[in-house]
C-alpha positions as CSV (number, residue, x, y, z in Angstrom):
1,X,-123.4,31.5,29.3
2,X,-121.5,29.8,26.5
3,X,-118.0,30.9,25.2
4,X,-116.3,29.2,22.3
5,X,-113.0,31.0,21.1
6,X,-111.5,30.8,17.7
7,X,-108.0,32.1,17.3
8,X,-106.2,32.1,13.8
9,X,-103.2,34.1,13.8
10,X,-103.5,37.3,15.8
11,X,-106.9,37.2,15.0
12,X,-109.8,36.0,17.9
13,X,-113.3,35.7,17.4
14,X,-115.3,35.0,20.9
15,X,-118.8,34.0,20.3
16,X,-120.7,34.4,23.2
17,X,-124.1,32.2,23.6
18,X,-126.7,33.2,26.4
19,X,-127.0,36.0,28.9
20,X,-124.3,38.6,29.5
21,X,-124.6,39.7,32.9
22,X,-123.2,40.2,36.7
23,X,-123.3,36.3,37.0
24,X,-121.3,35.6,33.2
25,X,-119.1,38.9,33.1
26,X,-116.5,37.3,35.3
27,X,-116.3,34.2,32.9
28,X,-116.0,36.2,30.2
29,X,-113.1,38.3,31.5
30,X,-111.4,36.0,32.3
31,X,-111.5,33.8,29.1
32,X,-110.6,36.7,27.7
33,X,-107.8,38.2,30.1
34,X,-106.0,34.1,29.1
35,X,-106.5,34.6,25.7
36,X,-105.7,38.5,24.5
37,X,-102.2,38.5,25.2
38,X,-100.5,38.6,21.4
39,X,-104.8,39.2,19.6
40,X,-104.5,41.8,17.2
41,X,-108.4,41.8,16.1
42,X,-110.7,41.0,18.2
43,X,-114.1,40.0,17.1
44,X,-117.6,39.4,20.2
45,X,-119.9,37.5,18.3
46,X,-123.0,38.4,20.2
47,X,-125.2,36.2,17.6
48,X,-126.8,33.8,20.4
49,X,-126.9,36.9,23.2
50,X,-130.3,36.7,24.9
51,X,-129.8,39.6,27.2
52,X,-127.2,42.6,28.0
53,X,-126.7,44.0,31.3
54,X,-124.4,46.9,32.4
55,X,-121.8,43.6,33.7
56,X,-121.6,43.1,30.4
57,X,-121.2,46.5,28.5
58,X,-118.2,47.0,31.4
59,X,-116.7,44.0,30.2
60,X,-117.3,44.9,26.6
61,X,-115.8,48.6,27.4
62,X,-113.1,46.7,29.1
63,X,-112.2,44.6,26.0
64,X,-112.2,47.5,23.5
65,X,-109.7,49.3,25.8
66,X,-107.6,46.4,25.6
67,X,-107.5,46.9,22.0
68,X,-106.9,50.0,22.1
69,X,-104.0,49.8,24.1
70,X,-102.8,46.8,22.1
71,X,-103.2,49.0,18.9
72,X,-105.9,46.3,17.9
73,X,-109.2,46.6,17.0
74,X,-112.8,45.3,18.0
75,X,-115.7,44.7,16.7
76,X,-119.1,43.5,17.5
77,X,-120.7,41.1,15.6
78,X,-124.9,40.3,14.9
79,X,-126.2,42.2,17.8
80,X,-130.2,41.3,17.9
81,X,-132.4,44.4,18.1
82,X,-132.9,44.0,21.9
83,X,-129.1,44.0,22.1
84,X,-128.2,46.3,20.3
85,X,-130.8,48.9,21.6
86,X,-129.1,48.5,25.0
87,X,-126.0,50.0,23.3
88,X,-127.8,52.9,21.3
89,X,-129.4,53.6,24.8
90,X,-126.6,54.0,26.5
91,X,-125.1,56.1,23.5
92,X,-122.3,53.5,22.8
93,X,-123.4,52.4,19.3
94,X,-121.7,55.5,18.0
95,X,-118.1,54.6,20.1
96,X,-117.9,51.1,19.1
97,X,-117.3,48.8,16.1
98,X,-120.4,46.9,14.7
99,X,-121.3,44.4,11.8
């Protein structure tokens, strides 16, 4: 799993490249636990996501709360089919923020 950050303002885009799961949640926590503290907006740019596991919805359940208690907001970026089925499955695609 790849993470690049882009921050510009209060604003931080995370695009994530590979597989989000038990092994690459931690990583991804944690990248984001060091970089949330003043982020108004945050944007997971699941463009180059091969595959979701339940790791990685956690963590992405985790980061919207974060938000939330930060009165920020998230959104998900270009979800591929296969990705973004995992979140209709699981019913989340109606709780969270997608482009």
């Amino acid at each position: 799993m790849s993470i690049k950050s882009q921050k510009n303002g209060t604003e931080l885009t995370v695009l994530l490249e590979g597989r989000f799961d038990s092994v690459t949640a931690p990583a991804i926590q944690s990248e984001l636990e060091n970089q949330l503290a003043d982020v108004t907006k945050l944007a997971l740019d699941f463009t180059a996501v091969t595959f979701l596991s339940s790791a990685g919805i956690r963590i992405v359940l985790w980061a919207e709360k974060q938000m939330k208690t930060r009165l920020g907001t998230m959104t998900l970026l270009n979800a591929n089919s296969q990705v973004k089925e995992v979140f209709v499955l699981t019913g989340l695609d109606t709780v969270l923020n997608f482009e």
